[in-house]
C-alpha atoms as a printed R data frame, in Angstrom:
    type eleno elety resid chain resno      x       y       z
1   ATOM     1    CA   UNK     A     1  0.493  36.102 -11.233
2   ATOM     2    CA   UNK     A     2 -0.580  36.972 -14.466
3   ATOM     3    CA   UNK     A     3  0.051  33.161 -16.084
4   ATOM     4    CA   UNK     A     4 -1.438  31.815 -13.007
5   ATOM     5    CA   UNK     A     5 -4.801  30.412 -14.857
6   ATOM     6    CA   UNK     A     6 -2.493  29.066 -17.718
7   ATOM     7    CA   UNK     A     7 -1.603  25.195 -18.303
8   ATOM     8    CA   UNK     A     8  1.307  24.400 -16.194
9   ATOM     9    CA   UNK     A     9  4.230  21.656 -16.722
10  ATOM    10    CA   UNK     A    10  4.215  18.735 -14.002
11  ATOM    11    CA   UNK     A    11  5.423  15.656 -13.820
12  ATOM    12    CA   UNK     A    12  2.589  12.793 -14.103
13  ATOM    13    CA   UNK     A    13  2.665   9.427 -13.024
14  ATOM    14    CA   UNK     A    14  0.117   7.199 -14.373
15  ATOM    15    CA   UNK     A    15 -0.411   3.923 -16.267
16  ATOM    16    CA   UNK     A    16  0.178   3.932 -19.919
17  ATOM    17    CA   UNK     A    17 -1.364   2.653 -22.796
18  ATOM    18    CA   UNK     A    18  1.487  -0.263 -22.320
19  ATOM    19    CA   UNK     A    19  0.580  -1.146 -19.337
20  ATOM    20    CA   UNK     A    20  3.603   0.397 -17.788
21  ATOM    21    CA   UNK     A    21  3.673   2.856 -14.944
22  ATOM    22    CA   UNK     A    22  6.229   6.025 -15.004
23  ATOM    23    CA   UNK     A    23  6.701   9.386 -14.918
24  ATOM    24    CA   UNK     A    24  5.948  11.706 -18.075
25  ATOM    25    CA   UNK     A    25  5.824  15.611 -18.370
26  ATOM    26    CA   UNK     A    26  2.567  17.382 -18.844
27  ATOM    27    CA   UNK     A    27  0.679  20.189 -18.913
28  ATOM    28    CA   UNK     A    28 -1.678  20.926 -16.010
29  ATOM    29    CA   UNK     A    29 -4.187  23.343 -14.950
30  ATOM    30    CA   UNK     A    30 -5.148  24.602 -11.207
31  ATOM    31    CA   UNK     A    31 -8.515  22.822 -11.343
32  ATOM    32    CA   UNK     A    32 -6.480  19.168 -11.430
33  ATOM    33    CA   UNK     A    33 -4.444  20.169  -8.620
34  ATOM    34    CA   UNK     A    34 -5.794  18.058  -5.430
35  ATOM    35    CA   UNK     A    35 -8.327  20.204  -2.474
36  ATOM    36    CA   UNK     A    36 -6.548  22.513   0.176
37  ATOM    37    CA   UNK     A    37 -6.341  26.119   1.428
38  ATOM    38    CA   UNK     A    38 -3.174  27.420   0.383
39  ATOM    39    CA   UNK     A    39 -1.057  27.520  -3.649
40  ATOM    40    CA   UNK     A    40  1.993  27.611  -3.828
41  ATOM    41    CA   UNK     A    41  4.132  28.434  -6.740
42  ATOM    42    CA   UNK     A    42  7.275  26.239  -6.683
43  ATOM    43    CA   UNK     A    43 10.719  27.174  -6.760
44  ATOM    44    CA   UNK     A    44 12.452  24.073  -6.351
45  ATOM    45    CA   UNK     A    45 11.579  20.409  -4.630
46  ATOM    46    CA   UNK     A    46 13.885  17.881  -4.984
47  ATOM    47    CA   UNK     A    47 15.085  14.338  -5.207
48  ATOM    48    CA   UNK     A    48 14.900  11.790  -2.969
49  ATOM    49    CA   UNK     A    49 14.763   8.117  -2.648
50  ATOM    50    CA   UNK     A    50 10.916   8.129  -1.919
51  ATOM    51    CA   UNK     A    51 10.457  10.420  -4.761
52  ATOM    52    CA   UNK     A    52 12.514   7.259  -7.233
53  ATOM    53    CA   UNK     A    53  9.995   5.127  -5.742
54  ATOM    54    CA   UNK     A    54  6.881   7.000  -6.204
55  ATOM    55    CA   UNK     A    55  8.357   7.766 -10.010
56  ATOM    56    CA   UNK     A    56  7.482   4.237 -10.603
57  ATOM    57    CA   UNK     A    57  4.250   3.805  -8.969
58  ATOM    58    CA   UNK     A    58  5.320   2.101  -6.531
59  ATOM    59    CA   UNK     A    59  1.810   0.774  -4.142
60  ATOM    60    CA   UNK     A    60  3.823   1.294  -0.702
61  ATOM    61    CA   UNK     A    61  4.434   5.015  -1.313
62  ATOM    62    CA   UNK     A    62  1.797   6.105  -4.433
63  ATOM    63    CA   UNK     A    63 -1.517   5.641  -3.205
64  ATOM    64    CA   UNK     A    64 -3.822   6.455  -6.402
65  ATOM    65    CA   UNK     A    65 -2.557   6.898  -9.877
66  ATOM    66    CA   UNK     A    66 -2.588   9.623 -11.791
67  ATOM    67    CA   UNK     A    67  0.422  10.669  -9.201
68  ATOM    68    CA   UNK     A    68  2.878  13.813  -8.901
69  ATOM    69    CA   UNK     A    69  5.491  12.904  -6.799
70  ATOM    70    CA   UNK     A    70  7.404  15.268  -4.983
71  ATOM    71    CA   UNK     A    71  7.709  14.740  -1.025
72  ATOM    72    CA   UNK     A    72  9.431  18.491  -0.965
73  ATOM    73    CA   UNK     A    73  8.916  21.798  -2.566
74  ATOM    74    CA   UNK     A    74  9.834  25.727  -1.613
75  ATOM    75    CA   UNK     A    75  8.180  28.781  -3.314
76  ATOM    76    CA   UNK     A    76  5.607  31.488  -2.674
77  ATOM    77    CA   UNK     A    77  2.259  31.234  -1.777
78  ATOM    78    CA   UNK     A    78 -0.069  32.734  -4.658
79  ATOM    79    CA   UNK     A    79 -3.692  31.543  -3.272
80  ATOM    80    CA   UNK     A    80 -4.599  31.709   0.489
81  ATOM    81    CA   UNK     A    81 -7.984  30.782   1.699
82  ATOM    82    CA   UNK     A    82 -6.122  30.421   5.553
83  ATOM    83    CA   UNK     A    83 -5.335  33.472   7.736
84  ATOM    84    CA   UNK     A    84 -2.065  32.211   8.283
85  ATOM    85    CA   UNK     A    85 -0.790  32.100   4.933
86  ATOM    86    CA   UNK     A    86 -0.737  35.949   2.474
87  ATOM    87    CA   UNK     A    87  0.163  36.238  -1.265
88  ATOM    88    CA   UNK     A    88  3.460  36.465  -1.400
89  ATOM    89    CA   UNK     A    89  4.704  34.585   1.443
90  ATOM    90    CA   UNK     A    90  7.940  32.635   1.274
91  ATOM    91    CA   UNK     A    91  7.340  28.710   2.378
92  ATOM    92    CA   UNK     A    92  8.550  25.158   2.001
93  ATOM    93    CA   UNK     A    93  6.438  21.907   2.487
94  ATOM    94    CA   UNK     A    94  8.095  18.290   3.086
95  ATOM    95    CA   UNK     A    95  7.231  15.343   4.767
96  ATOM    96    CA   UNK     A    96  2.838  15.014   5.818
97  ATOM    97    CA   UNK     A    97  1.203  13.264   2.555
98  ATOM    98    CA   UNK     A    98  2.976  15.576   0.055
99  ATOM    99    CA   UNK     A    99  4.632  13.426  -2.821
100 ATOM   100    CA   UNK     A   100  2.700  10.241  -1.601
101 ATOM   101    CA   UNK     A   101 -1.162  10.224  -0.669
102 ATOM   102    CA   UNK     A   102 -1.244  14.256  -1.921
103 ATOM   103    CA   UNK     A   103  0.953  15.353  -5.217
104 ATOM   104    CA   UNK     A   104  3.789  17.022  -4.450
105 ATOM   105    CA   UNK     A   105  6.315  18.980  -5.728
106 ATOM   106    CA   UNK     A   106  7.374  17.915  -9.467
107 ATOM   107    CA   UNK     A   107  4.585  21.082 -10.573
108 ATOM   108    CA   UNK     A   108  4.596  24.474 -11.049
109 ATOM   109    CA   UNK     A   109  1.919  24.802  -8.237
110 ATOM   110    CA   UNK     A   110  1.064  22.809  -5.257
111 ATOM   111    CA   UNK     A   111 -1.923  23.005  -3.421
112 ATOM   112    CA   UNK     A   112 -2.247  21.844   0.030
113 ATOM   113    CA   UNK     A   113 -3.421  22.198   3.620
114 ATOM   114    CA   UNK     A   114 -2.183  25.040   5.613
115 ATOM   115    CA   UNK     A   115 -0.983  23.437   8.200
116 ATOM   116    CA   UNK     A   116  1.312  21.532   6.303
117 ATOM   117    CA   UNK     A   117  3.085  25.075   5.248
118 ATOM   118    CA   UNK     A   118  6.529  26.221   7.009
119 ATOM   119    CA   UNK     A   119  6.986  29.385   6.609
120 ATOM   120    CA   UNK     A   120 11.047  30.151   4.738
121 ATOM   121    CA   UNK     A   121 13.534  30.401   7.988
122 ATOM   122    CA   UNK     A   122 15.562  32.810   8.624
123 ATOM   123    CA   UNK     A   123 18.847  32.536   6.842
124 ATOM   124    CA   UNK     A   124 17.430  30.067   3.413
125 ATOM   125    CA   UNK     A   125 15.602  30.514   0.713
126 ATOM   126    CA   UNK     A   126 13.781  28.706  -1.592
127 ATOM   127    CA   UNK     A   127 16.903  26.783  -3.391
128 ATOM   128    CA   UNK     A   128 18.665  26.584  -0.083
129 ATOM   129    CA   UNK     A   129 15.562  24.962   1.551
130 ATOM   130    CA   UNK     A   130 15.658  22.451  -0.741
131 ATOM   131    CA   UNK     A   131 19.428  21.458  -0.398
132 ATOM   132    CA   UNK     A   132 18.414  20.784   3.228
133 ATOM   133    CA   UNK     A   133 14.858  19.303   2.040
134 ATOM   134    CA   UNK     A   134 13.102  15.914   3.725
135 ATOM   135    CA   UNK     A   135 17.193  14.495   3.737
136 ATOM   136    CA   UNK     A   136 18.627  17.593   5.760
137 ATOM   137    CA   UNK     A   137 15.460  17.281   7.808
138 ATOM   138    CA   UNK     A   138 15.785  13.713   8.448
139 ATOM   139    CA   UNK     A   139 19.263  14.046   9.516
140 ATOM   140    CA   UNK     A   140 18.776  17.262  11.912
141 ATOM   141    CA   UNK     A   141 16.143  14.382  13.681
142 ATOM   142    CA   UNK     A   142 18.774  11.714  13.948
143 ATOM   143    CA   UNK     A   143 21.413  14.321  15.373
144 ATOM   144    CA   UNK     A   144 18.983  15.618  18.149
145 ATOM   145    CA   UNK     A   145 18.344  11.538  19.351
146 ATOM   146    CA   UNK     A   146 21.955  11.251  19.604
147 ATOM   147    CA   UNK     A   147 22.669  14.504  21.273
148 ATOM   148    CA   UNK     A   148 19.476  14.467  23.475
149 ATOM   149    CA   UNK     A   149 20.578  10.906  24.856
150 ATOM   150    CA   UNK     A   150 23.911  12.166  26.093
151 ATOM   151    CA   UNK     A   151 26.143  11.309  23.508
152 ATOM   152    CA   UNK     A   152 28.476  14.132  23.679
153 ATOM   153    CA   UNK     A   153 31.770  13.942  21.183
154 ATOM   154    CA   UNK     A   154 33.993  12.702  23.716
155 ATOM   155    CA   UNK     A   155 31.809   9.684  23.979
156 ATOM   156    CA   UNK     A   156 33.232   7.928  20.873
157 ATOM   157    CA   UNK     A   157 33.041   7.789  17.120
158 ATOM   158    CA   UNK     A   158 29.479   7.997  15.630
159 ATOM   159    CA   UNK     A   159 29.166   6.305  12.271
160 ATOM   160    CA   UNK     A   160 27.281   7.343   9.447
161 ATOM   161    CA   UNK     A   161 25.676   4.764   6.465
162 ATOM   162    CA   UNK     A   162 25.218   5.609   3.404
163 ATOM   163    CA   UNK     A   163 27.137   8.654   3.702
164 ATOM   164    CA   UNK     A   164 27.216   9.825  -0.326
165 ATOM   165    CA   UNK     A   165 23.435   9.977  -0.248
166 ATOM   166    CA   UNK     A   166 21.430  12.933   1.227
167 ATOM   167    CA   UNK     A   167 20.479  12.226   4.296
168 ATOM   168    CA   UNK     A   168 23.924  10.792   4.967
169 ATOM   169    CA   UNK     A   169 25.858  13.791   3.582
170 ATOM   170    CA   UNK     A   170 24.225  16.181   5.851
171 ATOM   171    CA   UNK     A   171 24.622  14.064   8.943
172 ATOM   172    CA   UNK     A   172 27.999  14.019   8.002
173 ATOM   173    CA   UNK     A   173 28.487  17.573   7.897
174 ATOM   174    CA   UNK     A   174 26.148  18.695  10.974
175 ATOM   175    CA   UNK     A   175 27.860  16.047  13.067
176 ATOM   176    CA   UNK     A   176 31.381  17.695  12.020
177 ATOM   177    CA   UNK     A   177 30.216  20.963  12.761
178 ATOM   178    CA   UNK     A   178 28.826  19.877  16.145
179 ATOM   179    CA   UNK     A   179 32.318  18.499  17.017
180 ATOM   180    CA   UNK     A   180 31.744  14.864  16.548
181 ATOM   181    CA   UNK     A   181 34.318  11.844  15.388
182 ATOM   182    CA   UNK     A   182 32.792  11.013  12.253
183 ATOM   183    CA   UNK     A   183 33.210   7.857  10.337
184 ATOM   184    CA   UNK     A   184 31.797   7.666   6.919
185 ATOM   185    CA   UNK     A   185 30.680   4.611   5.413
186 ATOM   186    CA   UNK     A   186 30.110   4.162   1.409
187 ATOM   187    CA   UNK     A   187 30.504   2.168  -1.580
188 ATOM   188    CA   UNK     A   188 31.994   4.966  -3.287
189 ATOM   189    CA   UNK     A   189 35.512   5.104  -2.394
190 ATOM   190    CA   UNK     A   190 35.736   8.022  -4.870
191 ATOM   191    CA   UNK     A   191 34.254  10.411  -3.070
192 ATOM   192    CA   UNK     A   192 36.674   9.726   0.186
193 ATOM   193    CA   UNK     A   193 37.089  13.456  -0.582
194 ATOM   194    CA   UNK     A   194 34.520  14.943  -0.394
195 ATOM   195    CA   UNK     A   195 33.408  13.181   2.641
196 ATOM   196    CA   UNK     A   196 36.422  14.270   4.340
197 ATOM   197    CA   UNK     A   197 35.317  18.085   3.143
198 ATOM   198    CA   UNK     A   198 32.538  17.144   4.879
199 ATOM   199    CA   UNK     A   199 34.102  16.758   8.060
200 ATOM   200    CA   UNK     A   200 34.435  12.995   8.089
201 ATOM   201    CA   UNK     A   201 36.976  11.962  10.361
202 ATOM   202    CA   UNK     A   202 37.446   8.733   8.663
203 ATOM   203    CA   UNK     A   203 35.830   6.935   5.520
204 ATOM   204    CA   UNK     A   204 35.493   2.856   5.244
205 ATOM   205    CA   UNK     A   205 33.748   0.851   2.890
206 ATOM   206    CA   UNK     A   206 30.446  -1.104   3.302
207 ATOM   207    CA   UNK     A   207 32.155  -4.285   4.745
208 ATOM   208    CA   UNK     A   208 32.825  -2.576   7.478
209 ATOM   209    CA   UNK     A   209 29.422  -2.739   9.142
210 ATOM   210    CA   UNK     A   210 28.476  -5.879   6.762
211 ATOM   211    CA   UNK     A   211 28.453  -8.714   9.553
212 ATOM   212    CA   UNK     A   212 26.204 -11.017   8.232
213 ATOM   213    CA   UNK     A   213 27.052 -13.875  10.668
214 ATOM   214    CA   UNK     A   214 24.668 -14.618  13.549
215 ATOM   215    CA   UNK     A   215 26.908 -13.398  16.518
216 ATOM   216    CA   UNK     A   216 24.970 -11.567  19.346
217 ATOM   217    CA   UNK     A   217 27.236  -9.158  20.539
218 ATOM   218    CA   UNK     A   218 30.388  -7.740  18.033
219 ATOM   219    CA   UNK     A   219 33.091  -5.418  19.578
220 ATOM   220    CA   UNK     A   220 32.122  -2.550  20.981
221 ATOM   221    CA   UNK     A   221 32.950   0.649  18.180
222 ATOM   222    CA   UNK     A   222 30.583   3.704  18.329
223 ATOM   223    CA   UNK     A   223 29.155   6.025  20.534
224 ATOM   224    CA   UNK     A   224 26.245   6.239  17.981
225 ATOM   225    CA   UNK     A   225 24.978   6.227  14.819
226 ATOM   226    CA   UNK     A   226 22.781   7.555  11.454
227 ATOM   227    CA   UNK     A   227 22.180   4.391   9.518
228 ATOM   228    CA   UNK     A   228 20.228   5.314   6.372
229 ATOM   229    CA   UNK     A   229 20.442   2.091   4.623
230 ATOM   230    CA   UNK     A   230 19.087  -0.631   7.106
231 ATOM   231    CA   UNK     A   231 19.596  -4.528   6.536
232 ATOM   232    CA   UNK     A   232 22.626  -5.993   7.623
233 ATOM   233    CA   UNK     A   233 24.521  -3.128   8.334
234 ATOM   234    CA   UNK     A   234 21.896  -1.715  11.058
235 ATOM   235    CA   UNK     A   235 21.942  -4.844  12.281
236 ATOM   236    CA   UNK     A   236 26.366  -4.899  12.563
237 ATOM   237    CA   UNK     A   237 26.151  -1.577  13.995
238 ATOM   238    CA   UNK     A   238 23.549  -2.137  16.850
239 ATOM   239    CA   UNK     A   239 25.517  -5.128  17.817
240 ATOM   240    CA   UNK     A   240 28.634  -3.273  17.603
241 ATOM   241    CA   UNK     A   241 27.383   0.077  19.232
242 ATOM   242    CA   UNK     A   242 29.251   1.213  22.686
243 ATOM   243    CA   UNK     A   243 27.939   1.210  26.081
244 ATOM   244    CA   UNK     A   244 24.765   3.257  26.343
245 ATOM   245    CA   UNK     A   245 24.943   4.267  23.039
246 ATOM   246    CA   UNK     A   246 22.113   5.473  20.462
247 ATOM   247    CA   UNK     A   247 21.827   4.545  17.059
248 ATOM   248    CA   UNK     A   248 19.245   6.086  14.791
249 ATOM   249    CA   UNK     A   249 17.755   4.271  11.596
250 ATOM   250    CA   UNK     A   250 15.626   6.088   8.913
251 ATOM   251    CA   UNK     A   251 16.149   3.851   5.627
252 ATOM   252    CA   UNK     A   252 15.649   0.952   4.318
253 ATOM   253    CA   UNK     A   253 17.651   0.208   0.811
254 ATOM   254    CA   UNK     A   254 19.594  -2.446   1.944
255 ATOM   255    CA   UNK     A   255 16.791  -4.581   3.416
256 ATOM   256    CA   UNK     A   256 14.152  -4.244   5.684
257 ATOM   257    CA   UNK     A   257 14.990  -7.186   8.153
258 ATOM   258    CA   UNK     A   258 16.067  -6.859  11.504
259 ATOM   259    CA   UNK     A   259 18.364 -10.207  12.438
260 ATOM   260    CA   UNK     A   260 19.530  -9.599  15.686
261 ATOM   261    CA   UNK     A   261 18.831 -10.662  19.748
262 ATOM   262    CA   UNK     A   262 17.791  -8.541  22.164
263 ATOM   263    CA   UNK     A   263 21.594  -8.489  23.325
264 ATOM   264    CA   UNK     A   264 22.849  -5.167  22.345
265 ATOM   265    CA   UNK     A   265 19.414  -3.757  24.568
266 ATOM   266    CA   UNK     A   266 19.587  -5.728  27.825
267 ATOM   267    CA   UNK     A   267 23.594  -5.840  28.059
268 ATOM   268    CA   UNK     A   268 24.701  -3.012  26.459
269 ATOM   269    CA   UNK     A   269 21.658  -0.976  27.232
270 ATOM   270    CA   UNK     A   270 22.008   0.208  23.191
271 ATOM   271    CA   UNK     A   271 18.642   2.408  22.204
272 ATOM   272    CA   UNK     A   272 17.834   2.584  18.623
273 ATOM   273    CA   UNK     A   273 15.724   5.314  17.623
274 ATOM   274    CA   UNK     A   274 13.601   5.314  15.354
275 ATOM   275    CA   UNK     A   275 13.550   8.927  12.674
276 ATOM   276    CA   UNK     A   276 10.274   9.448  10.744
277 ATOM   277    CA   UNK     A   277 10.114  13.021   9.058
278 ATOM   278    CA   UNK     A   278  6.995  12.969   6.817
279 ATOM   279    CA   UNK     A   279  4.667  12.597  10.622
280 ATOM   280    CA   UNK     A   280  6.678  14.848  12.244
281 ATOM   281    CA   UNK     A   281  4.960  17.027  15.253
282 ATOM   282    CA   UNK     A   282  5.014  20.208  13.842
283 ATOM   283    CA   UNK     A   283  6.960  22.011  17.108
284 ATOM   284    CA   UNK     A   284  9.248  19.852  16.786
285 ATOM   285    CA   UNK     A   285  9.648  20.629  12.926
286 ATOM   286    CA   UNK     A   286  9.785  24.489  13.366
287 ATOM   287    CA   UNK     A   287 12.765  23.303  15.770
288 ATOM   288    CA   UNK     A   288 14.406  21.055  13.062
289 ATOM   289    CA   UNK     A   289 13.651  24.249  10.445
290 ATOM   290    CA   UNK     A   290 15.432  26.761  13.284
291 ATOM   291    CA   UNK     A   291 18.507  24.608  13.741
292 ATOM   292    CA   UNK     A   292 18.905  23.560  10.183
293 ATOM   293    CA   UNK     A   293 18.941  27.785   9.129
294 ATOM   294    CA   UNK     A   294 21.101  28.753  12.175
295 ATOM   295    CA   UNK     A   295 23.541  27.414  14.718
296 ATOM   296    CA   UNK     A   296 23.240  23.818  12.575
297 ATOM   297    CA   UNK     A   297 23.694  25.417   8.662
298 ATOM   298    CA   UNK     A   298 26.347  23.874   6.537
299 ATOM   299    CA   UNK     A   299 26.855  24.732   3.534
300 ATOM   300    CA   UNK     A   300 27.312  21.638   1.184
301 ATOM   301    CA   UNK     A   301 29.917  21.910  -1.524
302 ATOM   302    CA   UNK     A   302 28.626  22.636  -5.168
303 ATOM   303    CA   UNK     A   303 29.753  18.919  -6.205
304 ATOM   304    CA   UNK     A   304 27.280  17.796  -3.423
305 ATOM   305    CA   UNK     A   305 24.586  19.879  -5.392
306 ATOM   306    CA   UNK     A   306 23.032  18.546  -8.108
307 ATOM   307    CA   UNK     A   307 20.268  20.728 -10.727
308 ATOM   308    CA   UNK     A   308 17.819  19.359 -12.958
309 ATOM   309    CA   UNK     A   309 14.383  20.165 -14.953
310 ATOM   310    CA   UNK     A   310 11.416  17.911 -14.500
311 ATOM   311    CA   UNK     A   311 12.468  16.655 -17.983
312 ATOM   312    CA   UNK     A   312 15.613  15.122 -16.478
313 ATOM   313    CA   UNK     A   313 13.364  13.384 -13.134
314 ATOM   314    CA   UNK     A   314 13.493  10.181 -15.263
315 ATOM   315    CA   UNK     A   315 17.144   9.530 -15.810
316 ATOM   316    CA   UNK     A   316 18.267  10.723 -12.378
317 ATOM   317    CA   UNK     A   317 15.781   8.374 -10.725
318 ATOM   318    CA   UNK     A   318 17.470   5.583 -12.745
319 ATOM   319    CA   UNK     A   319 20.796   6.750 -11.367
320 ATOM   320    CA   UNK     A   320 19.389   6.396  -7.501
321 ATOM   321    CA   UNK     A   321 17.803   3.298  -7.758
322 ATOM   322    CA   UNK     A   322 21.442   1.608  -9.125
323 ATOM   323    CA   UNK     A   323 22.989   3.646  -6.121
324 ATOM   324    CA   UNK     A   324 24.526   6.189  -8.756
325 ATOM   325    CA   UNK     A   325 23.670   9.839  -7.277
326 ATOM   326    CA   UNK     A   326 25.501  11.294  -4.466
327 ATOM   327    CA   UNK     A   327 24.732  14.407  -2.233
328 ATOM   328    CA   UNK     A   328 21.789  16.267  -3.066
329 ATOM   329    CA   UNK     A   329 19.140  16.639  -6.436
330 ATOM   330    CA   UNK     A   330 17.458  19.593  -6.775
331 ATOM   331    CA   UNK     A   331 14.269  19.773  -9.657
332 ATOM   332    CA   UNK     A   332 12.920  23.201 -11.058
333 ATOM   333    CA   UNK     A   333  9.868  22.719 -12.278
334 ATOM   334    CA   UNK     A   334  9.736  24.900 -15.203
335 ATOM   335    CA   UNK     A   335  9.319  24.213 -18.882
C-alpha cells in the first residue's frame, strides 16, 4: 500500500509517568512492530476478556511492557517473506502468543509468524471472522468435546454459563442449531430475549448453578455443559452433571478454585474437558475454522454485535471487567 511506510495508530500499553499501567493510542511505525515473516493489515480484531486483562498490564497475560493487546485480528497480508502467505491474501490470526507474549491486534499492522496465519474460510470475511474470533473458536472446541463423547440431544439438557458473554453466546447458538436443549444461565435477566433468539431453550439466573455448600453429589440435571465462568458454578454443575456426561470449562471470572470430590468422576463417570484455544493444534483449528464458516455458521443478531475504534478500547474494557458487555466487541483499528 502506498501509506504502508507511514506512522500507524495502535493501541499501547505501557507504564506511565504516574506509575500507572493502561492502554493509550499512538502512532507506530513497521520497524516497532515485533520479528516474523508475514504483515498483515488489520481489518478488525476484537474484544475479549483476555484482551480487558492485558489492557491493564496484567503479569499473567502481558509478558513485557510496552504491550499491544489484541489476541485476534482479520485483514490482508501486505508483506510475505513465507511461501505460504502472497500480498493480498485474506487471513485471520487468534489464539498462539498474539495479544499476550507477541502484540496483537489493537494496530493497523501485525506482524507475525506464518504459521500462526489462517487463511479467510470459505463463507467469512474479515468482520465476520471476528464476530466468531478466539470466543466463537473457543466455543466450536467445547461443542466438539460434547458431541465427540456421545452426547447426542436426546441425552439431556446441556447448560451454558455465562451465556451474555462471547464465548457463551455462540455456544448458545451452535448448540441450538445442532439440535440441542439449551439452558442459558446469566445475571442479565434482560437479555432473556435475546438468548431465547439464540436458541435457548430455557434461561435461569446464576443461583441456579451457585451451590456453594460442600455436598458431593447434587441431582443429576445435564447431559453436558460450556461453563465459561468457573468457581462455584463449575463446581455445581460437575456435581450436578448426568450419567456419563461431559462438561467443558474454558474461563475463569468467577474464581479459579475447584471445591469438589472426586464423586461426580468415579460414580457418575462425569469427564470434564478441558478447552484451550490460544495452543490449539493447528488441524484441529482449520477444523474449528471449517465448521465455524459452514455446516456450524450462525449468524448472531446485530444487538449481539458490538463496533468500536481503538479510541473507545478503554471504556469498553471497563464495561467487561464490571460484567457490563454482552455478545460480541468488534475494534477497527483506524484513526
Amino acid at each position: 500500500m502506498s501509506d504502508i511506510a507511514q506512522p500507524f495508530p495502535a493501541l499501547v500499553v505501557d507504564k506511565r509517568d504516574d506509575e500507572t499501567t493502561g492502554p493509550r493510542l499512538e502512532r507506530l511505525t513497521l520497524d516497532q512492530l515485533p520479528a516474523g515473516d508475514v504483515l498483515i493489515e488489520v481489518a478488525y480484531s476484537s474484544l475479549n476478556y483476555k484482551d480487558a486483562l492485558a489492557c491493564g498490564g496484567h503479569a499473567g497475560v502481558v509478558k513485557s511492557l510496552p504491550h499491544v493487546p489484541g489476541i485476534d485480528c482479520a485483514g490482508r497480508v501486505v508483506e510475505s517473506k513465507s511461501d505460504r502467505w502472497r500480498v493480498g491474501d485474506e487471513v485471520l490470526v487468534t489464539g498462539y502468543g498474539l495479544g499476550a507474549e507477541h502484540w496483537g491486534g489493537y494496530s493497523r499492522y501485525v506482524r507475525v509468524p506464518s504459521d500462526w496465519v489462517v487463511a479467510m474460510p470459505a463463507g467469512l470475511d474479515a468482520r465476520s471472522a471476528m464476530i466468531v474470533g478466539t470466543a466463537g473458536f473457543t466455543a466450536a472446541q467445547a461443542v466438539t468435546a460434547i458431541v465427540e463423547r456421545g452426547i447426542t440431544p436426546d441425552r439431556g439438557p446441556v447448560v451454558v454459563t455465562g451465556a451474555t458473554g462471547g464465548v457463551g453466546t455462540w455456544s448458545v447458538a451452535i448448540l441450538a442449531k445442532l439440535g440441542y436443549e439449551v439452558t442459558a444461565v446469566t445475571g442479565k435477566s434482560d437479555q432473556a430475549a435475546m438468548l431465547k433468539q439464540l436458541g435457548a431453550a430455557e434461561v435461569v439466573g446464576r443461583e441456579v448453578v451457585n451451590d456453594s455448600t460442600n455436598r458431593p453429589l447434587l441431582a443429576s440435571r445435564w447431559a453436558a455443559a460450556v461453563d465459561t465462568v468457573g468457581g462455584v458454578p463449575l463446581t455445581t454443575i460437575l456435581r450436578s452433571t448426568l450419567h456419563r456426561g461431559v462438561v467443558t470449562a474454558c474461563g475463569l471470572v468467577a474464581g479459579v478454585e475447584l471445591p469438589l470430590t472426586v464423586h461426580p468422576f468415579i460414580l457418575r463417570g462425569v469427564t470434564l474437558a478441558g478447552i484451550d484455544s490460544a495452543k490449539c493444534p493447528h488441524d484441529m483449528r482449520l477444523e474449528m475454522w471449517r465448521k465455524l464458516a459452514g455446516e456450524w455458521r450462525v449468524e448472531l443478531p446485530d444487538k449481539c454485535v458490538t463496533e468500536i475504534s481503538l479510541a473507545e478500547v478503554p471504556q469498553q474494557v471497563a464495561k467487561i471487567l464490571a460484567g457490563g458487555v454482552v455478545g460480541r466487541t468488534l475494534v477497527v483499528p483506524r484513526d
